[in-house]
C-alpha positions as CSV (number, residue, x, y, z in Angstrom):
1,X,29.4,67.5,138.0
2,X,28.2,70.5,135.9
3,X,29.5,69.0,132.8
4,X,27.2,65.7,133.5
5,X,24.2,68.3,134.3
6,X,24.6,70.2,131.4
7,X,25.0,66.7,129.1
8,X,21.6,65.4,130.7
9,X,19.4,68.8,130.2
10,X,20.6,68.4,126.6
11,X,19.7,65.0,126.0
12,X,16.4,65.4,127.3
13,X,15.8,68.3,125.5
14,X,16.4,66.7,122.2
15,X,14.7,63.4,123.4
16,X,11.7,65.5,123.8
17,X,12.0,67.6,120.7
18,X,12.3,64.2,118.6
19,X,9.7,62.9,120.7
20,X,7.3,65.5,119.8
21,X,8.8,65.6,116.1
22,X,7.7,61.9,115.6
23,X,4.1,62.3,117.7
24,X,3.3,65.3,115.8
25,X,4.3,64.2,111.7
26,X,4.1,60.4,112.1
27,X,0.3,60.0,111.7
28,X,0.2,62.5,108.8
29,X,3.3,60.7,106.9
30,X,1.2,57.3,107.3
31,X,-1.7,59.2,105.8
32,X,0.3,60.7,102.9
33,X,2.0,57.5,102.1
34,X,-1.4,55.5,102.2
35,X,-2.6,58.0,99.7
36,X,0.4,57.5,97.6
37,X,0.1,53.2,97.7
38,X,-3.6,53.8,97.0
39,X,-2.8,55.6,93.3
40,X,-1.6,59.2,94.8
41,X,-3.8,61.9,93.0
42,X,-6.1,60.0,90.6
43,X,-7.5,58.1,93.4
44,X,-8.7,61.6,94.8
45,X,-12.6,61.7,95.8
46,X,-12.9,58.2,93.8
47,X,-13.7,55.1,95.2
48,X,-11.4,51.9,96.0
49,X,-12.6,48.2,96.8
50,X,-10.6,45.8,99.0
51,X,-10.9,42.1,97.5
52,X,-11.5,39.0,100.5
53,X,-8.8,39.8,102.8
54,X,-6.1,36.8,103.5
55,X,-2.8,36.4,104.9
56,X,-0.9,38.6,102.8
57,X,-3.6,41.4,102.6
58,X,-1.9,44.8,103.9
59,X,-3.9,47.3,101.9
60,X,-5.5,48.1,105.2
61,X,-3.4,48.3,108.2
62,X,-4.0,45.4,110.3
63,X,-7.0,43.8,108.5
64,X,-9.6,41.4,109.9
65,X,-10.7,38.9,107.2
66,X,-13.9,38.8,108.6
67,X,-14.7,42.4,106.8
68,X,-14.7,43.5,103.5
69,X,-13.5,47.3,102.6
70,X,-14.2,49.7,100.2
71,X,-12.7,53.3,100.8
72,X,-12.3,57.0,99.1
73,X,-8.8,59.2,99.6
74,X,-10.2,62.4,99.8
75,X,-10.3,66.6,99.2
76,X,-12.4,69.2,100.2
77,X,-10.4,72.2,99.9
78,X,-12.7,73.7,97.2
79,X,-16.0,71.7,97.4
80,X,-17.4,69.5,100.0
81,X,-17.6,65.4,99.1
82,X,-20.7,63.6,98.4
83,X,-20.8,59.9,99.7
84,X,-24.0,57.7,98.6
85,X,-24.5,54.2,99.2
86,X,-26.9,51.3,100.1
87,X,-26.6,50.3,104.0
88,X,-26.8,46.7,104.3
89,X,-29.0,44.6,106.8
90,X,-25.6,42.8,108.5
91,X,-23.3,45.1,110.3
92,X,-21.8,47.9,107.8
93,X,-19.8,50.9,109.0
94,X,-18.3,54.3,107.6
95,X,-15.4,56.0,109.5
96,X,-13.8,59.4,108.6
97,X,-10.3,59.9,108.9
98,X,-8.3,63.4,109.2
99,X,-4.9,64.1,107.6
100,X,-3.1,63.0,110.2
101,X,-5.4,59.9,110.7
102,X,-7.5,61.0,113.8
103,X,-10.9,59.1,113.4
104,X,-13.5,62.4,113.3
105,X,-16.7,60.5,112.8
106,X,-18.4,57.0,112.5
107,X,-21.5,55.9,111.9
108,X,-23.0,52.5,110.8
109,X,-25.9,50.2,110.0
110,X,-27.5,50.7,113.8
111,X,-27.5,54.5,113.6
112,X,-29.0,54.8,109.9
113,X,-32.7,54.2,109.4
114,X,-32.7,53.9,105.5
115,X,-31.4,51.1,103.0
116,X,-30.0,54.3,101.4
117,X,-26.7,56.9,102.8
118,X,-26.1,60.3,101.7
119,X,-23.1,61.8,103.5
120,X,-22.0,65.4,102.8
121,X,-18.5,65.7,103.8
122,X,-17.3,69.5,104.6
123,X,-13.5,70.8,105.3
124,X,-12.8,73.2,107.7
125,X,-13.0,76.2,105.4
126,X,-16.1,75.2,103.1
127,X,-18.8,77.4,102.2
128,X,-22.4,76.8,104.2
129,X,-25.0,75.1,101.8
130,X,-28.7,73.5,102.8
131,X,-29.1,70.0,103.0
132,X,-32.6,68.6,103.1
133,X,-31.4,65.0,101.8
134,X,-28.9,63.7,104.3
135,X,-26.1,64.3,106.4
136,X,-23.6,66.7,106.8
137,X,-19.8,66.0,108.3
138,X,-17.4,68.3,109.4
139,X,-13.3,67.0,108.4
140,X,-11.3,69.2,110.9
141,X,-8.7,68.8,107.5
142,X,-8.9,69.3,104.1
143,X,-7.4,65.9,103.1
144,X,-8.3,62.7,104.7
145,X,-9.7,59.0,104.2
146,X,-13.2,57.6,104.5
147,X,-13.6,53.6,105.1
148,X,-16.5,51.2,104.8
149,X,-16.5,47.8,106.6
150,X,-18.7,45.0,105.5
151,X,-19.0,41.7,107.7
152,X,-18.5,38.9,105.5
153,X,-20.1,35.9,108.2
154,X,-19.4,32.9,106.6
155,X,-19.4,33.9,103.0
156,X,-23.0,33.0,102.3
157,X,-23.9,36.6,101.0
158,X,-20.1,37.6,99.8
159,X,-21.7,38.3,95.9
160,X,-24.4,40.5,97.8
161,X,-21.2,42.0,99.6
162,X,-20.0,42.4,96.0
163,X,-22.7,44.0,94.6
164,X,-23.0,46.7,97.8
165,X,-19.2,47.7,97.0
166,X,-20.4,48.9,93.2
167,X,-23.1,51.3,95.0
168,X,-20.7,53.5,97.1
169,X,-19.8,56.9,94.9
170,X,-17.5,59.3,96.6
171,X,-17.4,62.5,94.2
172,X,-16.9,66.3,94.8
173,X,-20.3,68.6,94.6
174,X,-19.0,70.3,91.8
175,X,-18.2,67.7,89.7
C-alpha cells in the first residue's frame, strides 16, 4: 500500500512540474519561433505586411480572411520603438504582444481621434523621456510583437488597404 502511495505522490509531482514547465515556456517558444519564421533578427523593429489571407494562409495563427495584417517583431532593450501610421475610417486595430505572447495593450480606430498614430513603445527598463506628440506604452518585456488588423469588407477598398500598409514605420528612437 505504501509502495502505490509513494508511486502516486511521484507521479503527481512530475505531472505538475511538466505541467508548469509547459504553461510557463510554451507561450515564449511560440513567440521565439514566430520571430524566427518572420526573418529572425533582420526583421527586428522593421515592419512586415500579410498579403489577402486564404486557405493556406498561416503566417498568423488562426487568421480570419476578413482582415488584413501588417506587423513589427520588436526590441526595446536599449531605446524605446516608435510606431507611426494613418488610422483608417473602417475598423483598424494595434495590439502589443509580450515575449511570452500576453496581449499588454490594444487600441483601435474608435479610441483614436486623428487620421494619424504615433505610438511610443517603452521596455520595462527604458529611460523616462517627454512626449508631447503621442502615446506612450509600457511592454512588461523587452522583446515582443505588435499587430495591425485591417477589415477588408468586401474588397471594394483592398488598394486603399494597400496603400495604408506602406504608412506603418516601426523603428527604434535612436535610429
Amino acid at each position: 500500500m505504501k509502495s502505490i502511495l509513494n508511486k502516486m505522490l511521484i507521479f503527481i509531482f512530475f505531472g505538475t512540474a511538466i505541467h508548469l514547465i509547459f504553461v510557463i515556456y510554451f507561450p515564449t517558444y511560440k513567440m521565439w519561433e514566430l520571430n524566427r519564421k518572420l526573418g529572425g533578427e533582420s526583421t527586428i523593429n522593421n515592419v512586415f505586411h500579410g498579403d489577402k489571407i486564404n486557405s493556406n494562409s498561416r503566417d498568423v495563427i488562426r487568421p480570419s480572411p476578413d482582415l488584413l495584417y501588417s506587423g513589427c517583431s520588436y526590441d526595446v532593450t536599449y531605446s524605446p520603438l516608435i510606431v507611426t501610421s494613418e488610422v483608417l475610417d473602417s475598423y483598424w486595430s494595434i495590439s502589443f504582444y509580450a515575449s511570452n505572447s500576453d496581449n499588454f495593450a490594444l487600441m483601435n480606430d474608435m479610441d483614436i481621434q486623428d487620421k494619424n498614430i504615433k505610438i511610443y513603445l517603452f521596455g520595462p527598463n527604458s529611460k523616462p523621456i517627454k512626449i508631447t506628440d503621442g502615446y506612450a506604452i509600457f511592454s512588461p518585456s523587452n522583446k515582443g510583437a505588435m499587430l495591425i488588423r485591417r477589415f477588408i469588407g468586401n474588397e471594394m477598398n483592398i488598394d486603399e488597404l494597400y496603400l495604408n500598409q506602406d504608412t506603418l514605420t516601426c523603428s527604434s528612437l535612436n535610429n
